[in-house]
VEXPABA-152848 format. One record per atom (N, C-alpha, C): x, y, z; residue in three letters. Coordinates in steps of 0.1 Angstrom, whole numbers, plus 2048, in hexadecimal, padded with zeros to 3 digits. Layout:
<nodes>
XYZala
...
</nodes>
This chain:
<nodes>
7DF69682Dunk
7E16A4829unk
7D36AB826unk
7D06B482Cunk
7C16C082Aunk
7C76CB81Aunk
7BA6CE81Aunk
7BC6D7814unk
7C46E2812unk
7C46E981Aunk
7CA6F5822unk
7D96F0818unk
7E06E681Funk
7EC6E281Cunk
7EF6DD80Funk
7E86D9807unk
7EB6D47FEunk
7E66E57F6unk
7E06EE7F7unk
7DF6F87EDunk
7EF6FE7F2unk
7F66FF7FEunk
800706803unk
8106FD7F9unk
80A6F47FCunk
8146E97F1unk
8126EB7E5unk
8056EB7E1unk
8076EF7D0unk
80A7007CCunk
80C7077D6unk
8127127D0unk
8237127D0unk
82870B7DBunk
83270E7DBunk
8377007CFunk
8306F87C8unk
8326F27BDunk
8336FB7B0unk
8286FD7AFunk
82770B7A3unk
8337157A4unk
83B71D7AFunk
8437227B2unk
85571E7AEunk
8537107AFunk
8607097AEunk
85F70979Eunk
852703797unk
85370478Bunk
85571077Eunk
84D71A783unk
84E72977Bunk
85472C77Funk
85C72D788unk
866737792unk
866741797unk
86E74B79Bunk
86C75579Eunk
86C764797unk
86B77079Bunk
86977A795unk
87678078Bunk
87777E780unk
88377C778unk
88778B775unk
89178F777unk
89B797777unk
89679D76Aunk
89579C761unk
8907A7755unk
8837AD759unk
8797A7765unk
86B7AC766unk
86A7BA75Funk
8607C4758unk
85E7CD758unk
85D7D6765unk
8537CF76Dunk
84E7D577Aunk
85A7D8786unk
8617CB784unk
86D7CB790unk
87C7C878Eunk
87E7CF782unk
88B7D077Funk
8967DA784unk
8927E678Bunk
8967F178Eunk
89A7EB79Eunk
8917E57A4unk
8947DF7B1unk
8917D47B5unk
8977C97AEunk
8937B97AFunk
88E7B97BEunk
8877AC7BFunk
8807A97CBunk
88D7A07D1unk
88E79B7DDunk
89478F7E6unk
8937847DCunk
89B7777E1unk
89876C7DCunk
88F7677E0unk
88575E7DBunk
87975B7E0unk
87E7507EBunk
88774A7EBunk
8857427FCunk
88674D805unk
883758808unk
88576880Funk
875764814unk
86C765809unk
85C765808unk
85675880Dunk
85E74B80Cunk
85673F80Funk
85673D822unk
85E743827unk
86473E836unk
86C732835unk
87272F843unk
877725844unk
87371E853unk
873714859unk
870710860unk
87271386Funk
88071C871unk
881727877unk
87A72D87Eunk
873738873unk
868740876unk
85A73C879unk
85A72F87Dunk
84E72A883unk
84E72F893unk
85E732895unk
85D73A8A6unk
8587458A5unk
85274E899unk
84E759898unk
8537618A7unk
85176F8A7unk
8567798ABunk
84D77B8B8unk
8567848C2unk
8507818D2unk
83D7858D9unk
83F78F8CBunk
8307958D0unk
82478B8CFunk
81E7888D7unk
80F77E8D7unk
8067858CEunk
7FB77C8C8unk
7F17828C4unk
7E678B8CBunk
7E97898DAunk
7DE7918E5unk
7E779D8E5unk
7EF79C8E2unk
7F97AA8E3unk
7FA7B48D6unk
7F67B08D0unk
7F47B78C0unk
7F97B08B5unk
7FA7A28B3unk
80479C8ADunk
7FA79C8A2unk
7FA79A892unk
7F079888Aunk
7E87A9887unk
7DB7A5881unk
7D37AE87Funk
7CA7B588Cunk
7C87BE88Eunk
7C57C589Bunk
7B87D0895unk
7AA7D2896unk
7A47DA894unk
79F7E389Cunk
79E7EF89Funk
7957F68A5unk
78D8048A3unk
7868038A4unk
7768098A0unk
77C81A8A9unk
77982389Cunk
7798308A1unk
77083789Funk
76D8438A8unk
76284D8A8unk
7578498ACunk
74984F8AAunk
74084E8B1unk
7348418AEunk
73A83D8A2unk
73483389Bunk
73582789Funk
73F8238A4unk
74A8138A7unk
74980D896unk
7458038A2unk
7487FA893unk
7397F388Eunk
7327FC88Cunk
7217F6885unk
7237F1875unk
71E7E9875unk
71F7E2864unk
72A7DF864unk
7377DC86Cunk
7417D2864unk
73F7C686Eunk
7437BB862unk
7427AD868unk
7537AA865unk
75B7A986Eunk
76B7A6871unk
76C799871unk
77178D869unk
77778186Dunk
78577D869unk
78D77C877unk
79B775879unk
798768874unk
79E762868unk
7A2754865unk
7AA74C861unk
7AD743867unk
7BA736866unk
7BC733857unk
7C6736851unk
7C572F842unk
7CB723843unk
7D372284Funk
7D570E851unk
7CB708853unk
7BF70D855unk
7B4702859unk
7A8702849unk
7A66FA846unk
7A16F8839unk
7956FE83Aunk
78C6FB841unk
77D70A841unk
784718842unk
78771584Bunk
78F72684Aunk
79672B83Cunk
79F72583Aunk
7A6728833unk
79A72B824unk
792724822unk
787724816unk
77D731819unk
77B734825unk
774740823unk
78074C820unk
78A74982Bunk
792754822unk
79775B819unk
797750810unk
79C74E802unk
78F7557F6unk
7847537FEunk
7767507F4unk
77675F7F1unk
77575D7DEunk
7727667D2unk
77C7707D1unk
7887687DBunk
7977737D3unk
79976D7C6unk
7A47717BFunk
7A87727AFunk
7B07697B0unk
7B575D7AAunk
7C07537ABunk
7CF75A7A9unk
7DB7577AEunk
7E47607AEunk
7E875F79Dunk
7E3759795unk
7E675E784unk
7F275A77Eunk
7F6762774unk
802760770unk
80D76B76Bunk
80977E773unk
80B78776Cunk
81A78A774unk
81F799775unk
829796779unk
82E795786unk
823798791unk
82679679Cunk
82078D7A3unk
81D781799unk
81577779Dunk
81C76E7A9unk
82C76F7A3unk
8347667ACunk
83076A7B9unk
82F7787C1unk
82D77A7CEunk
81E7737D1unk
8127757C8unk
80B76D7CDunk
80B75E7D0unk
80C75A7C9unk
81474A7C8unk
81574B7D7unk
8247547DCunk
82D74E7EAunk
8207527F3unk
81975D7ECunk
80F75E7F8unk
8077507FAunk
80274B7F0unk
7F773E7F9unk
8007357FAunk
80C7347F7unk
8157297FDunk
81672B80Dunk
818739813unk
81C73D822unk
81374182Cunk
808748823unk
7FC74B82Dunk
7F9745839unk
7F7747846unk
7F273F850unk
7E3747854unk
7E5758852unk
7DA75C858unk
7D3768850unk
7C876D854unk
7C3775851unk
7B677F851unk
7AF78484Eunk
7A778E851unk
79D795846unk
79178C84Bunk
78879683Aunk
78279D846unk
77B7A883Funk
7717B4844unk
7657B983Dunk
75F7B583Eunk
7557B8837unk
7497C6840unk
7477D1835unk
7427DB83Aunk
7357DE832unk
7287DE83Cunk
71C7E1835unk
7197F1837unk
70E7F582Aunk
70A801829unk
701802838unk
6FD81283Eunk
6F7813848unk
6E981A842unk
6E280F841unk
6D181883Cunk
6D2829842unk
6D183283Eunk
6CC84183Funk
6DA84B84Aunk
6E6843843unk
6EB84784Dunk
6F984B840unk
6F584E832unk
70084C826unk
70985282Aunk
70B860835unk
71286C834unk
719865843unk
71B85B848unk
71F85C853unk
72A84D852unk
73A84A850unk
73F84184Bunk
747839859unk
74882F857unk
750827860unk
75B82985Cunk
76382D86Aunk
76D82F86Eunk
777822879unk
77F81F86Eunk
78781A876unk
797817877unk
79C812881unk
7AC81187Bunk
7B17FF87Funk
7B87FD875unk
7BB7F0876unk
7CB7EF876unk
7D07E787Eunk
7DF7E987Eunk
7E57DF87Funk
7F77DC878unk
7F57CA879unk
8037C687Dunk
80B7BE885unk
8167BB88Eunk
8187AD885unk
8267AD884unk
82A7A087Funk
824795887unk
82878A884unk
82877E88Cunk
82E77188Aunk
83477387Cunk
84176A879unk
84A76F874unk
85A770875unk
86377286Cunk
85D77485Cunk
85A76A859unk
85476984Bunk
84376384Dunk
841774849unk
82D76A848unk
82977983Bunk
81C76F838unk
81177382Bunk
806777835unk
80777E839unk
7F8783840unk
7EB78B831unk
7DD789835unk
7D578982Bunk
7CD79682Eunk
7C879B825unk
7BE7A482Bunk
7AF7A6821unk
7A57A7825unk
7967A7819unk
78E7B0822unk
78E7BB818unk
7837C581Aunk
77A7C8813unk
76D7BF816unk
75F7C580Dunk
7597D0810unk
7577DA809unk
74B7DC80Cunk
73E7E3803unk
7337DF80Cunk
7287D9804unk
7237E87FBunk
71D7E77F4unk
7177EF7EAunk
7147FE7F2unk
71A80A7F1unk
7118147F7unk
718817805unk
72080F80Dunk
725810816unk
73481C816unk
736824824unk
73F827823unk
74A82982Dunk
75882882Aunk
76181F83Aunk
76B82A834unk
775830842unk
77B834841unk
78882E84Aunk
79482C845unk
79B82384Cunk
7A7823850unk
7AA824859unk
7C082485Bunk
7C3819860unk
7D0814857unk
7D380A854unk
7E780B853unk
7E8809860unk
7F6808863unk
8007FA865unk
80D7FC861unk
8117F2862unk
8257F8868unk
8207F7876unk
8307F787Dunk
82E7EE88Dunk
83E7ED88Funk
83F7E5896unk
8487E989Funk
84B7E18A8unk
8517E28BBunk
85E7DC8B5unk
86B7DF8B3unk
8757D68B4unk
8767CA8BFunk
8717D58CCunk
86D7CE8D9unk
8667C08D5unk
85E7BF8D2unk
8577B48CCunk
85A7A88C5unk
8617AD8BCunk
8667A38B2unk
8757AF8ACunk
87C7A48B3unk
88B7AC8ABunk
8917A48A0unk
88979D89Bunk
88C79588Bunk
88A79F882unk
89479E876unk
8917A686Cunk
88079C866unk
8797A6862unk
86D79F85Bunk
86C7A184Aunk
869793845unk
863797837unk
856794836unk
84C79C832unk
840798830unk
83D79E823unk
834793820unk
82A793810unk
81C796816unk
8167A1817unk
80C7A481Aunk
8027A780Aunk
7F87A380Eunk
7EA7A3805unk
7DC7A4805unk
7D87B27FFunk
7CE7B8804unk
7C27BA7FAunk
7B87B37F9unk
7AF7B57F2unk
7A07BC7F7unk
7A17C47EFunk
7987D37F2unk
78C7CF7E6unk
77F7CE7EBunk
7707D07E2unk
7697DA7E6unk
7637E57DCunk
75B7EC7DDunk
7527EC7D6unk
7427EC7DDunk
7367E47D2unk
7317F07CDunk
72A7F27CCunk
7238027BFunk
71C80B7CAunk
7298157C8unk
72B8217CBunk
7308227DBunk
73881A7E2unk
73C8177F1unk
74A8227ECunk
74C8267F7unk
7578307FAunk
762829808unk
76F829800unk
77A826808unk
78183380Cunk
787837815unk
78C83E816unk
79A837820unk
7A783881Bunk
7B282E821unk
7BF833826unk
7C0837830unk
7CE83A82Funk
7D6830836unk
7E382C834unk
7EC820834unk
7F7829836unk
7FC820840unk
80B824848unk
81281B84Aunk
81E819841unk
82680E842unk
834814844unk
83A80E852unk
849813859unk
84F80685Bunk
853801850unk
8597F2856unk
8687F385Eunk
8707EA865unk
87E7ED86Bunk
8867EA85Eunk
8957F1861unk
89B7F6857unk
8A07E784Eunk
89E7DC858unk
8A27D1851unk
8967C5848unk
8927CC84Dunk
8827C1848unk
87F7C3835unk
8777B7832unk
8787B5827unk
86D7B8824unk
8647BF81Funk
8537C281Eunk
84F7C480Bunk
8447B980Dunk
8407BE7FCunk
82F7BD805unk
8287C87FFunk
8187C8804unk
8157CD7F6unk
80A7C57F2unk
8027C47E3unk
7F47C57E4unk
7EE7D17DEunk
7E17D37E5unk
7DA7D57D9unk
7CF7CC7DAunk
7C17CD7C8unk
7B97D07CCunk
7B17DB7C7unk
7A37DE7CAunk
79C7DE7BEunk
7917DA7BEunk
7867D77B2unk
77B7E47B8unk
7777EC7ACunk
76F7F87AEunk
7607F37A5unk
7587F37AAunk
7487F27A5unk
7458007A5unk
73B801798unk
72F80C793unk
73281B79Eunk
73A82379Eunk
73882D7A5unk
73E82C7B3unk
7488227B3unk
74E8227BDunk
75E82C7BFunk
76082E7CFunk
76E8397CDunk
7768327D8unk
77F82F7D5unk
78E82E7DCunk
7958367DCunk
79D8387E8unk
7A48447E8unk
7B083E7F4unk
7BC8437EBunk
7C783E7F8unk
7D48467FBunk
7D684580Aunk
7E484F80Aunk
7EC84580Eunk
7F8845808unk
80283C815unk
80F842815unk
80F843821unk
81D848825unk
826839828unk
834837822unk
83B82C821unk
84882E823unk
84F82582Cunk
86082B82Eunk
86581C82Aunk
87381D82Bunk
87A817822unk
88180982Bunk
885804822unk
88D7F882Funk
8967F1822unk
8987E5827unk
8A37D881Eunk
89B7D7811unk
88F7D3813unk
8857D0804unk
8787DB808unk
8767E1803unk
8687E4804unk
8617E87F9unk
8537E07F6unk
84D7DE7E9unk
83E7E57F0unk
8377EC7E3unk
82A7F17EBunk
8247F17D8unk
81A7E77D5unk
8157E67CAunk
8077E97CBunk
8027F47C4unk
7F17F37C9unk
7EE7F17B6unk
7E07E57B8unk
7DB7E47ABunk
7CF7E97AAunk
7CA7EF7A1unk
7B87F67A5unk
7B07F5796unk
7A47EC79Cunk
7A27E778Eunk
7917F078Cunk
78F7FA786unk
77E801787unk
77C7FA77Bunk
7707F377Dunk
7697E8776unk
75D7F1776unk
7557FD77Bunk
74980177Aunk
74880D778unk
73E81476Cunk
74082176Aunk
73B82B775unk
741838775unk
74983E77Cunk
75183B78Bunk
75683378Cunk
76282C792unk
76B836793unk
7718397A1unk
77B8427A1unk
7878407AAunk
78D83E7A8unk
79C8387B5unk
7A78427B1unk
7AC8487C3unk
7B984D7BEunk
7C48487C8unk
7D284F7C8unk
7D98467CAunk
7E28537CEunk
7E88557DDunk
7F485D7DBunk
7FB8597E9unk
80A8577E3unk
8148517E8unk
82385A7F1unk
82385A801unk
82E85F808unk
838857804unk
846857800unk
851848805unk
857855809unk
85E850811unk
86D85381Cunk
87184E81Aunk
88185081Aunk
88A847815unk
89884C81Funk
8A0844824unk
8A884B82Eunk
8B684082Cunk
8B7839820unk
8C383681Bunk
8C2828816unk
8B881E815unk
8B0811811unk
8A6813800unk
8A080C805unk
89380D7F2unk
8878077F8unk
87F80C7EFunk
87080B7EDunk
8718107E0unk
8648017DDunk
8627FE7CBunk
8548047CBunk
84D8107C8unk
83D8147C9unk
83B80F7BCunk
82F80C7BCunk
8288047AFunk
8168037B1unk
80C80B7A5unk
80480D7A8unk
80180D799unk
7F8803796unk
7F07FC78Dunk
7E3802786unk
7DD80B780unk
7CE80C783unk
7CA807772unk
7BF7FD770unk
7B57FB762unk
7AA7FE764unk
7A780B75Dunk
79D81375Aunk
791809752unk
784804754unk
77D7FA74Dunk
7727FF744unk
76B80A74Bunk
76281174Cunk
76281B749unk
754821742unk
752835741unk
75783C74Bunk
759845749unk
756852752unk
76284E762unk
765845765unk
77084076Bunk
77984876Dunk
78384B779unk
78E85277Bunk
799850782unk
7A7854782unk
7AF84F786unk
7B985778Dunk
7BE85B795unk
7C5865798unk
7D38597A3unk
7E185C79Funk
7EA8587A6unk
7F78627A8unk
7FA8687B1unk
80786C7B7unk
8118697BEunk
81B8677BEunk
8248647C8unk
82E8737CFunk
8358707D7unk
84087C7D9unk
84D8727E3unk
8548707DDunk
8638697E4unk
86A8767E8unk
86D8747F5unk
87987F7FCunk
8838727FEunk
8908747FBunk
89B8687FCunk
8A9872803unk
8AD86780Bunk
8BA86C810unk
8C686280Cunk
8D086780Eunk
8DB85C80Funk
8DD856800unk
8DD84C801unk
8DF83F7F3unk
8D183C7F2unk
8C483B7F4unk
8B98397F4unk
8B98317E7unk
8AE82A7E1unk
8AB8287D8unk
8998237D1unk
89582C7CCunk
88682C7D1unk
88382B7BDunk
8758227BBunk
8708217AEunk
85E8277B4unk
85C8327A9unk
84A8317ACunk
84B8307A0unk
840825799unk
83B821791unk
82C81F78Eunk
82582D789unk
81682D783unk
815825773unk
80F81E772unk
808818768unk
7F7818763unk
7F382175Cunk
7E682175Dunk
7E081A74Eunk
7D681074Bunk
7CF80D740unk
7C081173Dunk
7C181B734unk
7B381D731unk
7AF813725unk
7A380D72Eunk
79F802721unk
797809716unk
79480570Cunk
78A804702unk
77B808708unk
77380C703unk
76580F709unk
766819714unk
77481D71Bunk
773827728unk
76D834727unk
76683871Eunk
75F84771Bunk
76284F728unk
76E859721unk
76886772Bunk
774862739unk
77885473Aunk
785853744unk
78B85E748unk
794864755unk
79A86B756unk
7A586B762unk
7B086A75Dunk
7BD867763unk
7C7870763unk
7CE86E76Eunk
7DC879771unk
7E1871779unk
7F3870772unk
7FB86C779unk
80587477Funk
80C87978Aunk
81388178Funk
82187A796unk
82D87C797unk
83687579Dunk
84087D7A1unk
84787F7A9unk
84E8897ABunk
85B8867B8unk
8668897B9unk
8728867C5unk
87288F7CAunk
87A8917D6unk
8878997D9unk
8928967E0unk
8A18967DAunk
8A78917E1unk
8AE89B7ECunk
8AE8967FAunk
8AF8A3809unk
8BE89E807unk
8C2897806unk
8D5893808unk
8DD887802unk
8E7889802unk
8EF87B7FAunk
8E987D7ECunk
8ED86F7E7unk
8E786D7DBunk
8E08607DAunk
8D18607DDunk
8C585D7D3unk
8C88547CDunk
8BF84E7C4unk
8B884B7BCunk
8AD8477B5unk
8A584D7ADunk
89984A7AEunk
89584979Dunk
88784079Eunk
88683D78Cunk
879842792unk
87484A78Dunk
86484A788unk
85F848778unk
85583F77Bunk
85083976Aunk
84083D76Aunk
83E846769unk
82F84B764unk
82983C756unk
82083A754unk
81D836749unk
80E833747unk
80C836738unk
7FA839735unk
7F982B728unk
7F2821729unk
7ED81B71Eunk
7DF82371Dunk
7DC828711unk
7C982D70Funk
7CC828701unk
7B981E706unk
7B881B6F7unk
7A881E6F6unk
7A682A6F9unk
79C8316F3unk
79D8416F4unk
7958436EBunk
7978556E2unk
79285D6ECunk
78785C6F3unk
7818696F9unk
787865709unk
79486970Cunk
79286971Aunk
79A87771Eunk
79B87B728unk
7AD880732unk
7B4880738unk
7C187D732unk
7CE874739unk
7D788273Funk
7DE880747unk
7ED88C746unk
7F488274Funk
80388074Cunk
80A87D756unk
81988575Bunk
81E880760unk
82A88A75Funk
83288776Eunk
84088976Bunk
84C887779unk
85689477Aunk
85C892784unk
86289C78Aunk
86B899797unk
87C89A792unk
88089779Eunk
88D8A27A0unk
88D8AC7A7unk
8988B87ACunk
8988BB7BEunk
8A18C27BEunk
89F8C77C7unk
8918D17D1unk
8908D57D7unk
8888DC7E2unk
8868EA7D9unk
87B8F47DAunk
8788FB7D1unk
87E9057D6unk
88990D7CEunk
8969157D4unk
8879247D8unk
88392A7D2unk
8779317D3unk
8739307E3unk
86C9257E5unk
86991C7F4unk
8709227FCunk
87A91C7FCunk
886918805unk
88B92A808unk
88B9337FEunk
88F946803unk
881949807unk
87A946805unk
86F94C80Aunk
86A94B819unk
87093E81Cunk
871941826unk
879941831unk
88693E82Eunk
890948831unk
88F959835unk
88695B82Bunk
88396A82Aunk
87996E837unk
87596483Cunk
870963845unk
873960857unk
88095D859unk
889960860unk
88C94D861unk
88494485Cunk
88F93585Eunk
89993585Cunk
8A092C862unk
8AD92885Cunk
8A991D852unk
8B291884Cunk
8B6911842unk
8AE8FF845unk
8B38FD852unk
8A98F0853unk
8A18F1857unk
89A8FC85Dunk
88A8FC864unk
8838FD856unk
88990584Cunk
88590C83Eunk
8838FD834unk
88A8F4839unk
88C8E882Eunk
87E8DF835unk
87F8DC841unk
8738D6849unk
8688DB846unk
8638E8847unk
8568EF846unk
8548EA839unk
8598EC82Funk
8558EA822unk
8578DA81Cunk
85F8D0823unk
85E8C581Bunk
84C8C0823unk
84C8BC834unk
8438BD838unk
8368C3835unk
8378D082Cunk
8298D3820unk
8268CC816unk
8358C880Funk
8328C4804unk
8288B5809unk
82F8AD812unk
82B89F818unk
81D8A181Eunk
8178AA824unk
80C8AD826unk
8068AB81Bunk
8088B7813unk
7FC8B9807unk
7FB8AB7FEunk
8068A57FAunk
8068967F2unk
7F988F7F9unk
7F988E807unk
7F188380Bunk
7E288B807unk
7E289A80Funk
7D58A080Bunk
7CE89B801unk
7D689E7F6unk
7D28977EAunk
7CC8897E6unk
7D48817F0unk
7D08777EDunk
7C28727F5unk
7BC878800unk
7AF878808unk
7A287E806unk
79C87D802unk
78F882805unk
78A88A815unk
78D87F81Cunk
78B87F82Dunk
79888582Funk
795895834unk
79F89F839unk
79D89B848unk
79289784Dunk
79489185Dunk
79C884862unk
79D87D85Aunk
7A687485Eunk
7B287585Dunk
7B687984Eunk
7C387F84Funk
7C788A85Dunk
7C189685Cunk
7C589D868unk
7C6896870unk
7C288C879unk
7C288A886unk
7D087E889unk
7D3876877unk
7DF871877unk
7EA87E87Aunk
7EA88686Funk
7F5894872unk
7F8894884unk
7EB89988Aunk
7EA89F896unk
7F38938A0unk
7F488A89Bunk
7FE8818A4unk
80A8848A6unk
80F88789Cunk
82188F898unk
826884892unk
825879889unk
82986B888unk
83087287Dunk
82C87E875unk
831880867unk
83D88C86Bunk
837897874unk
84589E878unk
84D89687Eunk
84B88D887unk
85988688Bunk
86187D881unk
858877876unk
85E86D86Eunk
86687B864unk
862886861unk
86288D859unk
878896860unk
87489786Aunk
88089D871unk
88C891871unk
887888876unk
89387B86Eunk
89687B863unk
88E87E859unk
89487E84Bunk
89D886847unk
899896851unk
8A28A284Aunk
8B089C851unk
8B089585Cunk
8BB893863unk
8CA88F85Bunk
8C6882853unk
8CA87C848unk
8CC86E849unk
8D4866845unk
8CD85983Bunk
8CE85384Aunk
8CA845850unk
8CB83F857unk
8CC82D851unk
8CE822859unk
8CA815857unk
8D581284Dunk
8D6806845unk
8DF7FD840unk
8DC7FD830unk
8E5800829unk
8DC80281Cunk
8E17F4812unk
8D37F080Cunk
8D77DF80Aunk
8E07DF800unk
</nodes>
């Protein structure tokens, strides 16, 4: 027995012992996860799904704009092979013991593959960022695919980061435990937008930590639709003064759930936090956003906003939004706040008054509201636009007003 195997064995020991994600969780009580043999695979899904790796199976990168790809060093690595698997692994966080430790666990129990990236600053070149898009295709029924994004001090990447698939390809329902660890060294700029459209039957929990250094900024949009399970946890930890990460969240929902969950601990002075979401739900939907923000002790001057907000287009919904502020220091600025009604009746005559009808009148305006959420959530108005200019959001957007579709669990 290697290594590799025996760390994959002692997780799924630790697993059997603590168990699984217990039904009171604070975090995931609103929409328990699968049973963990859902997360481990079965022997089964070693026939993994039809698409090859030469065909996009796995992690897929490619270099955009006029820059390519200068200063990133990309390595694809085997976590069944014990060097591999050790660089892969090297100076992540052990999966712990907090409350969504259990998915870590299944993660190093199932892992086979994965993908660090590491991105250097370009000497005299601060104002000019790497651009790229990374995109990722199943490859087993049940797999833990990995992801590590450095980058080095001063550096700055701009990045799209999608996750759909070919039924063509693989007509298994899929569950994946995806895990994403994001470093930014002092003062590197992320700029991220993530696109996740899983099929209506698939199981998806993706859990993403970023650690922020001295003056570092993350910034993320994700647009997310709904399926059997769908979990999207982001943790964001600014460890360095003025540290700034924000966070704003599309879900679609068209008669399934999605659990949004977004973590941020304030460490540092001068630090900031900004998180929004916006759920459009049709049908029976069932959607949780959950912001949690901790301002520690020592954070002088911190400054946070939380925003949450629905709308239900048809049927009946459901949706929990949980804003929530721990501060345990005097001088900072917090506001949070939720909101879940209808379409803004104002809106909706106005332009009417304008000769729409009633659904072109409902589209024009949810499709602003879904625009501007992400706006918000980007720095980079050029990337975003050039995602829009695709139509990926008006067509997803015109299926929604249509009404609920898929199997509702």
């Amino acid at each position: 027995m290697n290594s590799s195997q025996a760390e994959r064995l002692a997780a799924r020991d630790h697993l059997r012992r603590q168990g699984w994600i217990a039904r009171r969780s604070e975090a995931f009580h609103h929409l328990p996860p699968p049973d963990l043999a859902h997360w481990l695979g079965e022997p089964l899904d070693d026939a993994g799904c039809d698409a090859a790796p030469l065909a996009g199976a796995g992690w897929t990168l490619h270099p955009l704009g006029d820059g390519g790809a200068r200063g990133v060093d990309a390595r694809w690595l085997d976590a069944l092979e014990p060097a591999q698997r050790a660089e892969l692994l090297a100076g992540l966080p052990p999966p712990g013991d907090g409350e969504a430790a259990p998915f870590a666990w299944a993660h190093r129990a199932l892992c086979r593959q994965g993908l660090r990236l590491r991105i250097a600053a370009t000497p005299g070149k601060a104002a000019a960022p790497v651009v790229l898009e990374l995109r990722h295709q199943p490859r087993q029924r049940a797999e833990a695919p990995l992801l590590v994004i450095e980058l080095e001090a001063g550096a700055h990447c701009v990045l799209l980061e999608t996750h759909e698939r070919s039924a063509s390809d693989c007509a298994h329902p899929v569950t994946q435990n995806l895990h994403s660890h994001i470093q930014l060294g002092a003062g590197a700029r992320l700029q991220h937008l993530r696109v996740v459209a899983p099929e209506p039957q698939d199981q998806i929990a993706h859990h993403l930590h970023a650690t922020l250094a001295p003056d570092a900024h993350y910034a993320q949009a994700l647009v997310a639709t709904d399926s059997a399970y769908h979990l999207q946890r982001g943790t964001l930890q600014l460890h360095g003064r003025g540290a700034r990460a924000q966070h704003a969240a599309l879900l679609l929902l068209q008669g399934q759930q999605i659990d949004h969950q977004v973590r941020s601990d304030l460490q540092a002075a001068h630090s900031a936090s900004a998180v929004e979401s916006l759920a459009l739900a049709q049908g029976s939907a069932r959607a949780v956003s959950n912001a949690y923000t901790r301002i520690a002790a020592g954070a002088d001057e911190a400054d946070v906003r939380q925003r949450l907000s629905g709308i239900p287009l048809g049927g009946q919904p459901r949706l929990t939004l949980r804003p929530h502020l721990e501060i345990l220091h005097d001088n900072v600025q917090a506001a949070h706040g939720a909101t879940w009604g209808a379409l803004p009746a104002d809106a909706l005559f106005y332009a009417r008054q304008r000769g729409l009808d009633e659904a072109s009148a409902r589209a024009l305006i949810t499709e602003g509201m879904a625009r501007a959420v992400l706006e918000r959530g980007l720095d980079d108005s050029e990337l975003l636009a050039q995602w829009l200019a695709s139509g990926w959001l008006g067509r997803r957007m015109a299926r929604q007003l249509q009404g609920p579709t898929g199997l509702t669990p």
